[in-house]
N, CA and C of each residue as an Amber inpcrd file, in Angstrom:
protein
   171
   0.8420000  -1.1680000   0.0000000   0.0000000   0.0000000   0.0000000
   0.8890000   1.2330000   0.0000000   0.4370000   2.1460000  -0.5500000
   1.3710000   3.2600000  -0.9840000   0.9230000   3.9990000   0.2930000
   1.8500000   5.1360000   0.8250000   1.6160000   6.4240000   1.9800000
   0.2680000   6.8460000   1.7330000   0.5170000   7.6070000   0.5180000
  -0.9900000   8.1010000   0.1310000  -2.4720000   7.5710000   0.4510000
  -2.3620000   5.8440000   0.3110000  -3.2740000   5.5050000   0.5850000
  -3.5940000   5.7410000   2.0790000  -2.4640000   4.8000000   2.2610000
  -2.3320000   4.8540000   4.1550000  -3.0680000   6.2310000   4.2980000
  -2.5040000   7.4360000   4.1130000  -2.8790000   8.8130000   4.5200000
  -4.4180000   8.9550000   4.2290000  -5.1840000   8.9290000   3.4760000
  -6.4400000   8.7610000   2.6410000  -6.9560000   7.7120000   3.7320000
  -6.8670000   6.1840000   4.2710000  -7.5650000   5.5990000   5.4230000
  -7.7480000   6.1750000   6.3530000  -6.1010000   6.4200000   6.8360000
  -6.1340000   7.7570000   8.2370000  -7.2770000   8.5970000   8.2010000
  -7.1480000   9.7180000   7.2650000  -7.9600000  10.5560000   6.9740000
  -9.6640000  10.1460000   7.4830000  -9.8680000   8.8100000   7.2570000
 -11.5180000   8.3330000   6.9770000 -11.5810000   8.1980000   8.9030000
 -10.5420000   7.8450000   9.5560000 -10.5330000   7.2900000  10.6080000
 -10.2910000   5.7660000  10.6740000  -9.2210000   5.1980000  10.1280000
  -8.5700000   3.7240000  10.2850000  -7.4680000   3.7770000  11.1490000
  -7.5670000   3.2290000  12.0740000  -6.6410000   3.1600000  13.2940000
  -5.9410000   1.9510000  12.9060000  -4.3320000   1.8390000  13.0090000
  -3.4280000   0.9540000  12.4200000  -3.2570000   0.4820000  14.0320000
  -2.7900000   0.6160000  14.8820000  -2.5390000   0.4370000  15.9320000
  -3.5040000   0.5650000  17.0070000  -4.3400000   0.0400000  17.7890000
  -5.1050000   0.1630000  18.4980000  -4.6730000   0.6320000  19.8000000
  -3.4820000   0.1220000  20.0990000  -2.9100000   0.3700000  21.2610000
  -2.2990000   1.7060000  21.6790000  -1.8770000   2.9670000  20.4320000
  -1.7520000   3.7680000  20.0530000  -2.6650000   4.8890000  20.2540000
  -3.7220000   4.2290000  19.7690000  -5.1850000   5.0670000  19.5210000
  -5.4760000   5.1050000  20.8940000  -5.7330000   3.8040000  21.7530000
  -6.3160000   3.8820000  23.0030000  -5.2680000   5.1770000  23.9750000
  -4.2590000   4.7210000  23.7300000  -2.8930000   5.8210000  24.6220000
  -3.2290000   7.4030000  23.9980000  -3.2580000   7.3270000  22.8740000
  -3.6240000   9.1870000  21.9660000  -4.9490000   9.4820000  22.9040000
  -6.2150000   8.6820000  22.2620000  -7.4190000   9.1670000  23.3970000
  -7.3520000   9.5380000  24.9480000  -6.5710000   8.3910000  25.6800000
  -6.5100000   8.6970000  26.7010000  -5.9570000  10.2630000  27.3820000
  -5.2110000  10.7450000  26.8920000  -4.1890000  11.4040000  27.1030000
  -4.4300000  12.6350000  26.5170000  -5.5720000  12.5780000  25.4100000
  -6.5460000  13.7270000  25.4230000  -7.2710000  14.0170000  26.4920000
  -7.8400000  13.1450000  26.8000000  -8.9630000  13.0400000  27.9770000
  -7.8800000  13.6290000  29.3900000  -6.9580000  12.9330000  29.4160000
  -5.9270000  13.9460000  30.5860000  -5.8450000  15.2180000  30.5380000
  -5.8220000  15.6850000  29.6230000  -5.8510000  16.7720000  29.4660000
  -6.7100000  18.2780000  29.2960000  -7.6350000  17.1460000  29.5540000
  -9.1670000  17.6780000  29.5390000  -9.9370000  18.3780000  28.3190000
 -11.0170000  18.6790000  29.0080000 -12.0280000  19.2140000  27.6370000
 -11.2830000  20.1240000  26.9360000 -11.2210000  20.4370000  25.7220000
 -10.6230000  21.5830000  25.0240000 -11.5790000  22.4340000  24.3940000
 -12.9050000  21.9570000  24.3420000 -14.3200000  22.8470000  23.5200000
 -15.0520000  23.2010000  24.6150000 -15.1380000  23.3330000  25.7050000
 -15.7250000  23.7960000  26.4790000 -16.5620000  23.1750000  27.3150000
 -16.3960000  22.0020000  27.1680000 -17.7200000  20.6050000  27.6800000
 -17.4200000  20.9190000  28.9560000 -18.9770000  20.6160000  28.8810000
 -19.1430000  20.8170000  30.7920000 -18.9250000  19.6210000  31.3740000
 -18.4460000  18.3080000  30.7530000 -17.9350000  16.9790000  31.1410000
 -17.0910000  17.2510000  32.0230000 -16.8960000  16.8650000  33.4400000
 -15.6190000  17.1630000  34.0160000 -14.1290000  16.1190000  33.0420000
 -13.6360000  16.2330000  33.2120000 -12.3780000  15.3560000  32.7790000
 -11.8030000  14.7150000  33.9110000 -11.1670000  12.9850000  33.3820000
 -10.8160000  12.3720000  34.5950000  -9.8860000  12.8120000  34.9280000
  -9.2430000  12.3360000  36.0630000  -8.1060000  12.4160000  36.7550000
  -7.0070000  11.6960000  36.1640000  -5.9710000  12.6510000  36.4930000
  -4.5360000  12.6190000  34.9000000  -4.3280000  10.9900000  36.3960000
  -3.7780000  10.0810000  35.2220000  -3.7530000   8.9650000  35.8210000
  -4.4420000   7.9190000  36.3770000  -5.8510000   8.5430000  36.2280000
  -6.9090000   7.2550000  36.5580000  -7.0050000   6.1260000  35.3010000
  -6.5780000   6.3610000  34.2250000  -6.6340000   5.2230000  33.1620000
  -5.7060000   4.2240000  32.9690000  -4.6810000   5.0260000  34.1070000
  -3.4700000   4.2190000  33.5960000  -3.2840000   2.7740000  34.0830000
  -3.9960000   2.5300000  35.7230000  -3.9270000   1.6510000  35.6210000
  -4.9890000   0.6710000  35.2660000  -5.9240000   0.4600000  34.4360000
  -6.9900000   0.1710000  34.0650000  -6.3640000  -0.4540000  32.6340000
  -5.5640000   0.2610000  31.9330000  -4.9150000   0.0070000  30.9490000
  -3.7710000  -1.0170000  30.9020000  -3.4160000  -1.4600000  31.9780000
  -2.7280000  -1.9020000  32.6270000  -2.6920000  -3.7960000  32.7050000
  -3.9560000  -3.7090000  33.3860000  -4.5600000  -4.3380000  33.9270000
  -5.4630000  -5.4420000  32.1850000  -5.7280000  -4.5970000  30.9940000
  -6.1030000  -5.0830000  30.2020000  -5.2010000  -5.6790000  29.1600000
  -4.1360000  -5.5010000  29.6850000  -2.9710000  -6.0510000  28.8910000
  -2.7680000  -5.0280000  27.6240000  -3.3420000  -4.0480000  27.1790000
  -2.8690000  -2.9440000  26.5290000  -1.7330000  -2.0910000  26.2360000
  -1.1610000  -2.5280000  27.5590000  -0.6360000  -0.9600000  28.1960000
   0.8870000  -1.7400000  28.8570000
């Protein structure tokens, strides 16, 4: 498969790595809301060990 393509899946939302994706999300979420959500955001480190624990991580 050529980059391009690769880039063009990316683009659609194809996650090559799951384990990646789960660590990127998380670590948004550490960092909390960035649009203004009235969601509180968890606690930097409550995922980690959960992630842990699922053999993910």
């Amino acid at each position: 498969m050529t980059g391009k393509r690769a880039a063009e899946l990316e683009a659609l939302g194809i996650v090559w790595d799951t384990a990646d994706a789960a660590f990127a999300e998380n670590l948004a979420a550490a960092h909390g809301p960035t649009t203004g959500c009235a969601e509180p955001s968890p606690r930097p480190g409550a995922w980690s060990p959960l992630t842990s624990r699922s053999g993910s991580g």
